[in-house]
C-alpha positions in Angstrom: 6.6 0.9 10.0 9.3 -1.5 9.0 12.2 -0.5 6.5 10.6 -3.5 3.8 6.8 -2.2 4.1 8.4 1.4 3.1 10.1 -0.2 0.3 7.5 -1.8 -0.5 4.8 0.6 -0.3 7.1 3.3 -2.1 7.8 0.8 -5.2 4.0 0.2 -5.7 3.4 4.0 -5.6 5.8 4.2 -8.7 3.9 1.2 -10.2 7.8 0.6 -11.1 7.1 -3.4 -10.6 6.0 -5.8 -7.9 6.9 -5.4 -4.5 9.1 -7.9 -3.1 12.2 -9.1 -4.0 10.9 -12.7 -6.2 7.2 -14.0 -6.1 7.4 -15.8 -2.9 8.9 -13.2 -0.7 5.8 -11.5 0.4 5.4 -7.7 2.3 5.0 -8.6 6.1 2.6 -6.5 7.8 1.9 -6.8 11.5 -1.6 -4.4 11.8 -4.4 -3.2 10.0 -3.1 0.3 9.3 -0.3 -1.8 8.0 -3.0 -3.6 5.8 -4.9 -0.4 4.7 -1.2 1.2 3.9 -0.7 -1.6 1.5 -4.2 -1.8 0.3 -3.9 2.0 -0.6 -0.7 1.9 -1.9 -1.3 -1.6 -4.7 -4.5 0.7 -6.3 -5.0 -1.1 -9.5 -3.6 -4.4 -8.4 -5.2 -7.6 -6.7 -4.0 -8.5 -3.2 -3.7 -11.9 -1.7 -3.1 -11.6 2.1 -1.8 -14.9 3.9 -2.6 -15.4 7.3 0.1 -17.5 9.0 1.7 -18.5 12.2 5.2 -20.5 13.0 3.0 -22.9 15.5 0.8 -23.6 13.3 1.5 -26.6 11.4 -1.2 -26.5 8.5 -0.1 -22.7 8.4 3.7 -24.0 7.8 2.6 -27.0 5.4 1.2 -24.2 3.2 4.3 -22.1 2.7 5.7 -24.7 -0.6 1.8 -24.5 -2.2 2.3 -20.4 -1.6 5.6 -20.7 -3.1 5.1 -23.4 -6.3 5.6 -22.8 -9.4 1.8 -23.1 -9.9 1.0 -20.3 -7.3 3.9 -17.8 -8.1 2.8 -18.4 -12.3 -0.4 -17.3 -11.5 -0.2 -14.4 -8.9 2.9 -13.1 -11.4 0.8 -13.2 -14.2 -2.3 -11.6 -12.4 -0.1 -8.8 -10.7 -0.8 -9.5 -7.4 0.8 -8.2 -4.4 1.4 -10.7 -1.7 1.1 -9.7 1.8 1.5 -11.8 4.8 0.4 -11.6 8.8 2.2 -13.7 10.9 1.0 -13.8 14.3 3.3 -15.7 15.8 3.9 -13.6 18.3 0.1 -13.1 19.0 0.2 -9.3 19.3 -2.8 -7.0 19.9 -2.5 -5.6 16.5 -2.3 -9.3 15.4 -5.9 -10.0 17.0 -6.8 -6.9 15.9 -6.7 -8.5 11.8 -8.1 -11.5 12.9 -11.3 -9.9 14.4 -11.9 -7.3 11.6 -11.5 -10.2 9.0 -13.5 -12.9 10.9 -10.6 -15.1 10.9 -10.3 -18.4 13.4 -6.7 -18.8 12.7 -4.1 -19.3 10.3 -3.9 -21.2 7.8 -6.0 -18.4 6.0 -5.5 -16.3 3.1 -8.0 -13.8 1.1 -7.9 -12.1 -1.6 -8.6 -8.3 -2.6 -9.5 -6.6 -5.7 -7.7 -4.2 -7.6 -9.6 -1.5 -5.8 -9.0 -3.1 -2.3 -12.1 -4.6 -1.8 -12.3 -8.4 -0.2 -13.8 -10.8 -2.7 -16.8 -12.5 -1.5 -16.4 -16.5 -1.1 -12.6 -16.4 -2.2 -11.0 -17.2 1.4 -8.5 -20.3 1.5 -9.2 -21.6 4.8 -7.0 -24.4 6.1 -4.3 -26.6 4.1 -4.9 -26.9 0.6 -3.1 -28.1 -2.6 -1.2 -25.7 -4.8 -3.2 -26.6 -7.8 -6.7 -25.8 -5.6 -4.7 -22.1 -4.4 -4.6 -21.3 -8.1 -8.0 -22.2 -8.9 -9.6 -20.3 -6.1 -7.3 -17.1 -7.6 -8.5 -18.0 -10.9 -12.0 -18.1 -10.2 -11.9 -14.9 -7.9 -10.5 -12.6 -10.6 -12.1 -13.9 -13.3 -8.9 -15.5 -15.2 -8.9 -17.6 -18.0 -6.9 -21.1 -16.7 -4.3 -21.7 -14.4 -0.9 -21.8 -15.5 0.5 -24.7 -17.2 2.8 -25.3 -14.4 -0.3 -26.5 -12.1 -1.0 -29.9 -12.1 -4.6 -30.8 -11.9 -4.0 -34.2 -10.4 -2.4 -31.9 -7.2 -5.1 -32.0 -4.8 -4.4 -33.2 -1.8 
């Protein structure tokens, strides 16, 4: 387990504050016990786990909606934990998430509820605006609006 997924787990244990350094930093993991660690360890708080891969270029096109202002406002305000599988490398463990989540390939990112359970209907599959990231968070927890700092007029 690497040094930043035991900080990270041992910070949301102590419910002492998020876990990563700002908003867009998100906990690499690299397997599913890696996944169900982090799962176990954010009890109580929503998860949004991004799929992604360095040749992908949709997957690499996402990485400024993940880290907008309207994305980060709403995932800060929500409390949730951010994790991220890069499969790069295209490990066993890698194809191990992809084939337990159904996944075809990154871009892909789906969201958990406070109790670790996947929300139906709430993957983000593919490139898609920071304004249409926030909604689909929005709509799959049940919030109110998205943040002011969305622009509605974003979706491309």
């Amino acid at each position: 387990m690497s040094n930043k997924l035991m900080r990270a787990l041992w910070i949301l244990a102590l419910g002492t504050g998020t876990a990563y350094a700002d908003a867009s930093e998100a906990i690499a993991i690299n397997s599913v016990v890696e996944l169900e660690q982090s799962i176990k360890a954010s009890a109580g708080k929503p998860l949004l786990l991004r799929v992604s891969a360095e040749w992908s270029m949709s997957a690499t096109e996402m990485d400024p909606n993940y880290a907008s202002p309207c994305v980060m406002d709403i995932v800060e305000a929500a409390g949730i934990v951010v994790l991220e599988a890069d499969i790069t490398d295209d490990t066993a463990d890698h194809r191990v998430i992809l084939e337990r989540f159904q996944i075809f390939g990154p871009p892909w990112a789906m969201l958990f509820d406070a109790e670790g359970n996947r929300i139906p209907d709430s993957d983000i599959v593919g490139y898609t605006s920071a304004y249409r990231v926030a909604v689909r968070i929005k709509d799959a927890l049940g919030l109110d609006a998205v943040p002011d700092t969305c622009d509605p007029d974003d979706i491309d």
